[in-house]
N, C-alpha and C positions, 0 to 999 in steps of 0.2 A: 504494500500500500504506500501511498503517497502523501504529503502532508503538505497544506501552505498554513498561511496565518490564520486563517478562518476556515478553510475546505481540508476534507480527509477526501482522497479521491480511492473509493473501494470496489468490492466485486459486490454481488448483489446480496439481499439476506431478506427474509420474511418478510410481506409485505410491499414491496418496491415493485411489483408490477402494477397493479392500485396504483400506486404513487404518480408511478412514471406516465401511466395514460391517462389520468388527472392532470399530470400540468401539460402534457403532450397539447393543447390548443391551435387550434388553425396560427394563430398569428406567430406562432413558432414556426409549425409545420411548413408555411406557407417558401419557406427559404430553403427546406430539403425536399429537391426533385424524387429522390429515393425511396422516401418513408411514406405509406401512404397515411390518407387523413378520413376519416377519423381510425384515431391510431388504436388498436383494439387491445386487452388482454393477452391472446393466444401469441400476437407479436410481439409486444410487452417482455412475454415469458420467453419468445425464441430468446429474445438478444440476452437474456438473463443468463441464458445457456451459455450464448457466444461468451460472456463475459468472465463466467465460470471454468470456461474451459480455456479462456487465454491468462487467467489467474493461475492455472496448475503450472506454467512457464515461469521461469525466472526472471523475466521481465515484460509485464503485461504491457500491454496497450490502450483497452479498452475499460472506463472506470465510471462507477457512477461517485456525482458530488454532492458532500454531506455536509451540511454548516456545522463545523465542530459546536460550537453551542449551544442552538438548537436542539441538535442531531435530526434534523428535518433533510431529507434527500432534494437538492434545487436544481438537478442535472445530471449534463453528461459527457464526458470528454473521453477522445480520443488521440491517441497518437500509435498511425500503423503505416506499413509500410506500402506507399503508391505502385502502385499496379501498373507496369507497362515503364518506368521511369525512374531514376536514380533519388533517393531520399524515401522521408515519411510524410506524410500528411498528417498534422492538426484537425480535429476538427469539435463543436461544442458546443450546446446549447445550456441556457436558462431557465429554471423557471420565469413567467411573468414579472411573480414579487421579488425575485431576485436581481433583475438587473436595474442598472441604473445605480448599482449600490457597492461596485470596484471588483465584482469577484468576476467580472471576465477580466478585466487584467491582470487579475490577483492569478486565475487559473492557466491563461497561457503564458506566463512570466514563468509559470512553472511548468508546464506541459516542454516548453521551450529548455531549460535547462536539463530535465530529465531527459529529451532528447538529446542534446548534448553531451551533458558530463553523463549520463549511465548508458544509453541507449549508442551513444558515438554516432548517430546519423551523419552522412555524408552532406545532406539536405533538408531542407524543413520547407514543408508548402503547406497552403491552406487554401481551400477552395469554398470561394463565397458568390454569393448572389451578388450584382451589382442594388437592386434595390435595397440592400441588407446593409446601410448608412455608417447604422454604429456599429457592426462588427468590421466591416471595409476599413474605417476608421481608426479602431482599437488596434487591428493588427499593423497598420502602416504606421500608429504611431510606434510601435516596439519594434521597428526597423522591417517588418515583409514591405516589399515591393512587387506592383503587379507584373507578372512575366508571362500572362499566356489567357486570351480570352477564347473562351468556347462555346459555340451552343450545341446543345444534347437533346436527345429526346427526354421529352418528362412520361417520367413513369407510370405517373399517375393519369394522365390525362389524351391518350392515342395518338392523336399527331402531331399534338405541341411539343416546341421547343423551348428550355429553357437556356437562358444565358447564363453565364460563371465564368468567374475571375479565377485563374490561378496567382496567388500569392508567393515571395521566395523572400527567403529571410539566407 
């Protein structure tokens, strides 16, 4: 597991599929071509699996985020290895009541080190929505630079395409 000043970032434990499709809301959702919406339980529980089973590794990737104080689950970050391309990819969402309130810089300042000093990546990318303002934002202030625009098919929706920014730090 992983620790910043406020966030424990862990694997999953009782409960947290609830959780996760509770704060799971379109205005989240609406930034991951991937994940469909509305985000149900049975998917919930996959990634639960996913996340279990990359915890059994000595250096995971994929983490749900705990406000050590609280101990209320506000999200979910990643750092895995880009498919097709040299480095890892970032990637992280909020709850609602959580942002606006420093823990996405607090969590990739640290997603960003871990991939560094433990993980040794050769590369750090993060791939955003251009309408996605304050994440665009957030990463370019802690030095990502956009290096590659793409549109994709959206998963969710037959023949649209969505736009995405690749980021490089």
């Amino acid at each position: 597991m992983l620790e910043s000043e406020r966030l424990l970032f862990r694997p999953g434990k009782a409960g947290d599929a609830e959780r996760i499709v509770a704060l799971l809301d379109w205005d989240i959702l609406k930034y991951f071509d991937f994940i469909h919406y509305p985000y149900e339980i049975d998917a919930a529980e996959r990634f639960l699996e996913r996340i279990a089973k990359d915890h059994e590794g000595a250096q995971p990737g994929l983490f749900l985020l705990e406000d050590i104080q609280s101990g209320l689950l506000i999200g979910e970050a990643w750092v895995i290895p880009r498919v097709g391309a040299v480095g890892h990819a970032i990637g992280y969402w909020l709850s609602a009541g959580s942002q606006g309130k420093g823990y996405g810089r607090e969590l990739v300042s640290r997603l960003i080190a871990y991939a560094r000093d433990e993980l040794k990546v050769p590369a750090l990318h993060a791939n955003v929505a251009p309408q996605n303002k304050r994440s665009g934002a957030l990463l370019e202030s802690l030095g990502f630079k956009i290096v590659g625009k793409e549109a994709r098919p959206d998963s969710r929706a037959g023949n649209s395409y969505v736009q995405r920014w690749w980021l490089g730090l």
